[in-house]
C-alpha positions in Angstrom: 0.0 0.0 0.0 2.9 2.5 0.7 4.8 1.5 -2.1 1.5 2.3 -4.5 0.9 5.6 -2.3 4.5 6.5 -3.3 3.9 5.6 -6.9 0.8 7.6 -7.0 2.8 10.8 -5.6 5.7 10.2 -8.1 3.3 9.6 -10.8 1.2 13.0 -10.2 4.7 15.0 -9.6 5.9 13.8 -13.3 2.1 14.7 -14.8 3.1 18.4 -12.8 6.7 18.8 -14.6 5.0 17.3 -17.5 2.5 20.7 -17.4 5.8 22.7 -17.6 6.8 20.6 -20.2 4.1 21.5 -22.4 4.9 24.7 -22.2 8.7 24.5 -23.4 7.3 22.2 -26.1 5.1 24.7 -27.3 6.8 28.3 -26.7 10.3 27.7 -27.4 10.4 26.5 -31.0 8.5 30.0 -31.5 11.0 31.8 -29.4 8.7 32.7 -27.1 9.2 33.3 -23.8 8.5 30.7 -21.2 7.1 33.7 -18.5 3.6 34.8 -18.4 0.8 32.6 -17.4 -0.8 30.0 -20.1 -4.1 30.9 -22.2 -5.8 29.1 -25.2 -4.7 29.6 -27.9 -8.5 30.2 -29.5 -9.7 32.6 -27.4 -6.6 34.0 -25.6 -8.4 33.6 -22.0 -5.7 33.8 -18.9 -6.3 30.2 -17.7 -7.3 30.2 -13.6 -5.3 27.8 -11.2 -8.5 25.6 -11.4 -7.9 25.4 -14.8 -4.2 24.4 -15.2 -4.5 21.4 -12.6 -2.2 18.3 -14.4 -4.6 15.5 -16.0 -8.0 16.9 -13.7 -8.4 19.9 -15.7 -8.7 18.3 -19.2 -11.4 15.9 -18.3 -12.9 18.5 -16.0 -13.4 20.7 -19.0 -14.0 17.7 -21.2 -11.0 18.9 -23.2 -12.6 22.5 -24.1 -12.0 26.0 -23.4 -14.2 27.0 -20.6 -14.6 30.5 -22.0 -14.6 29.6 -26.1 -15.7 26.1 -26.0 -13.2 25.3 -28.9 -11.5 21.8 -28.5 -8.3 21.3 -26.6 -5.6 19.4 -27.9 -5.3 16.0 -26.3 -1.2 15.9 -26.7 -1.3 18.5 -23.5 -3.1 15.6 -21.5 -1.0 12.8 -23.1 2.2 14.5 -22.4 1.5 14.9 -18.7 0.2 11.4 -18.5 3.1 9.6 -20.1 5.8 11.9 -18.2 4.2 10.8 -15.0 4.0 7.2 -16.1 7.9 7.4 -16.9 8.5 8.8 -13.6 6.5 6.3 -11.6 8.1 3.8 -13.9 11.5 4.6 -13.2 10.6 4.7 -9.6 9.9 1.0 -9.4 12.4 0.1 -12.2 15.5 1.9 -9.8 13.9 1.0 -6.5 16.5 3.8 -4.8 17.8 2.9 -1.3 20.3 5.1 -0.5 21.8 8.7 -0.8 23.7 8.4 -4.0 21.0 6.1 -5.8 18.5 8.5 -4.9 20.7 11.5 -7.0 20.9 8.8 -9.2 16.9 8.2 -9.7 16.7 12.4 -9.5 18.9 12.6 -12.7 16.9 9.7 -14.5 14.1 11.9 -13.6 15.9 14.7 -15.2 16.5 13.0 -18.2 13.2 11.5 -18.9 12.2 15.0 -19.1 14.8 16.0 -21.6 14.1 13.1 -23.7 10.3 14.0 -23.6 10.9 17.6 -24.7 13.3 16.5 -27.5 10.8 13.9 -28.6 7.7 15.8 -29.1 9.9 19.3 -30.3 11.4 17.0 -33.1 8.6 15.4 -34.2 6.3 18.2 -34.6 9.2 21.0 -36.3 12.0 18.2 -37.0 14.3 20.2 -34.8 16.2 19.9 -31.8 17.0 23.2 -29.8 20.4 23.6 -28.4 19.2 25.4 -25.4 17.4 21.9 -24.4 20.7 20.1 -25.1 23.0 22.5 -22.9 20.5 22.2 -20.4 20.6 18.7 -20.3 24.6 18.0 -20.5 24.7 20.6 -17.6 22.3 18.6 -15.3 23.8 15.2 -16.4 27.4 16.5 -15.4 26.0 18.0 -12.0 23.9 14.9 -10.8 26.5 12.5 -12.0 29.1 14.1 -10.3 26.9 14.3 -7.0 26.0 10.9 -6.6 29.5 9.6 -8.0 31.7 12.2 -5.4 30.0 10.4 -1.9 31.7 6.6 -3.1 34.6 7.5 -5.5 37.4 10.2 -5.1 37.7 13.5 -7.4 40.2 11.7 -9.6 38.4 8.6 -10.1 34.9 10.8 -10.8 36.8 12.9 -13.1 38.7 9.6 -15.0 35.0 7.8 -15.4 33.8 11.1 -17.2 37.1 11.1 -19.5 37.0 7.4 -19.9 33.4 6.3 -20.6 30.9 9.9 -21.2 32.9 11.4 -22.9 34.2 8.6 -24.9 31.0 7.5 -25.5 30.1 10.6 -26.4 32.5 10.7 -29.1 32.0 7.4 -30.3 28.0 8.1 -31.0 28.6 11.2 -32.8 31.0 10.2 -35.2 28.9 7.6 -37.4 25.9 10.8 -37.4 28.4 13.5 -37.8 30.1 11.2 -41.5 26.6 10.5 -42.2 25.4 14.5 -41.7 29.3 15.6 -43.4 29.0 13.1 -46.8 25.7 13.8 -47.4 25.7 17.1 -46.4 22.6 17.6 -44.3 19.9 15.5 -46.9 19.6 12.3 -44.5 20.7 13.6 -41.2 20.4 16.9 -39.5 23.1 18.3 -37.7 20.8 18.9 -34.4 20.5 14.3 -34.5 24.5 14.5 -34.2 24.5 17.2 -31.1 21.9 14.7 -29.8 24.2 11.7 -30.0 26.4 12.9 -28.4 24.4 14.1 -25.4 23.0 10.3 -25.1 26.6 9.2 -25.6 27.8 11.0 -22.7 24.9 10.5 -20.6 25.1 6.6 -21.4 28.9 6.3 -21.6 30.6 3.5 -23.3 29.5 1.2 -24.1 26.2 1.7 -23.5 25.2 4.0 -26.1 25.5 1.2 -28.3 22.4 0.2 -27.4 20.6 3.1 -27.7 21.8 3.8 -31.3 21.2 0.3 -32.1 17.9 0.4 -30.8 17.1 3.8 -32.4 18.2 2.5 -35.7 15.9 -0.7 -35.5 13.3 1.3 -34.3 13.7 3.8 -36.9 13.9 0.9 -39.9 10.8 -0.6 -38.1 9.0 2.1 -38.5 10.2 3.8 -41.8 9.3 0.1 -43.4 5.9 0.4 -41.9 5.0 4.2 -43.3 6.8 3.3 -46.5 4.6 0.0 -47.1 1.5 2.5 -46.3 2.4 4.9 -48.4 2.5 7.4 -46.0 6.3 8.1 -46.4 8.3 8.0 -49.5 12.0 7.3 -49.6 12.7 11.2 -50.0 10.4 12.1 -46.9 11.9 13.4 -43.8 12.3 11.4 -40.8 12.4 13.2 -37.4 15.1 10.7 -35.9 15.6 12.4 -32.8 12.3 11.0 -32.0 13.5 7.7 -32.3 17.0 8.4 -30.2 14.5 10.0 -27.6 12.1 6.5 -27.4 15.4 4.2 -27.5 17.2 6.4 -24.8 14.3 6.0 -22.5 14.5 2.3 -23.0 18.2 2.3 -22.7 17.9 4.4 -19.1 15.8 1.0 -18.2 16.8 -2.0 -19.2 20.2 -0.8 -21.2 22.6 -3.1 -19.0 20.6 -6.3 -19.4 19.9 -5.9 -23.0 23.8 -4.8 -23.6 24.3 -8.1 -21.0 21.6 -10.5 -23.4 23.9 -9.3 -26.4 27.1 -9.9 -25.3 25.9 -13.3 -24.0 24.7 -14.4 -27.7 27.7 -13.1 -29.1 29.4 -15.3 -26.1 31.7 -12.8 -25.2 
């Protein structure tokens, strides 16, 4: 019962950051500023604090505008739903127990959030921001460095970060960055590169393997599936950040035992 009380708090808290989210999703592609309080975008009406309450107030308002009636866009709901689920998931996934693993669930937390902003940002304007990026290698650094600085020395933190993030965050950019250089910018944009390597650090060596591997299958999976439908062609874009974004999230999971699985086939 505790354990599902906590889940429930962890849950609501993500649906909360995942109201913020919504908001960077939709202002900073515009270059808008993410001050000022929210309104439709119909009508313009200043939303109240009844009105901006995560999940309750979309089926309060039966996804309308209380002032316009015009329809609400369900993503706002979905993206607070699915960022809670992540969180509670990664609650029960990392089961923290003590000081460091709990800096170490806080960052997962913090990355989950990243990813989600990257994957809707990239899949709606097939661009990912810098500013989101920065933010994220930043935060990575920090809470890694916190959680690794209570069991390790300074020169052993500081040899792990030289050794295996940034390692593997040269090794994930490379293949993108020939790919983006020899074909210069028609099947990969340079913002999928800066991406890369962002995962690649956050991952390390070699982990991010298995998120570009599983962002490549994912990405062929789905590609085959639009192609056979017609809905794609083989000169359509392809937002691929999305699909770093969705295998990142899997990797922050169940990266080690799929890496583990691998390695074990490969008998190695």
């Amino acid at each position: 019962m505790f354990n599902l009380l906590i889940f429930i708090l962890i849950f609501y808290f993500g649906a909360s950051l995942g109201s913020f989210l919504n908001v960077v999703i939709l202002r900073l592609p515009a270059n808008k500023s993410l001050g000022g309080r929210s309104a439709c975008p119909a009508c313009g009406h200043k939303l109240t604090a009844a009105e901006l309450l995560p999940l309750f107030s979309f089926l309060w308002l039966s996804g309308r505008c209380r002032n316009c009636n015009s329809r609400i866009s369900p993503r706002y709901f979905l993206i607070e739903a699915i960022t809670g689920l992540l969180f509670g998931i990664s609650w029960m996934v990392l089961s923290p127990d003590s000081f460091s693993s709990y800096i170490l669930f806080a960052q997962a937390l913090f990355i989950i959030s990243i990813l989600v902003t990257v994957f809707v940002i990239d899949l709606e304007h097939f661009l990912i921001l810098d500013q989101i990026l920065w933010i994220g290698l930043i935060g990575v650094l920090l809470l890694y460095s916190i959680a690794n600085l209570f069991n390790q020395p300074v020169a052993s933190v500081l040899r792990n970060l030289l050794t295996n993030n940034l390692l593997g965050a040269i090794a994930a950019c490379l293949p993108f960055f020939a790919i983006w250089y020899f074909s210069k910018g028609q099947w990969m944009g340079f913002g999928d590169v800066k991406l890369a390597g962002f995962l690649g650090f956050t991952f390390g060596w070699p982990l991010v393997a298995v998120n570009l591997m599983l962002a490549v299958c994912l990405g062929g999976i789905v590609a085959t599936f639009l192609l056979a439908l017609q809905r794609k062609t083989l000169k359509s874009r392809v937002p691929f950040g999305t699909f770093l974004s969705l295998a990142a999230v899997i990797t922050l999971y169940w990266g080690r035992p799929l890496l583990d699985w691998y390695l074990s086939l490969m008998g190695l």
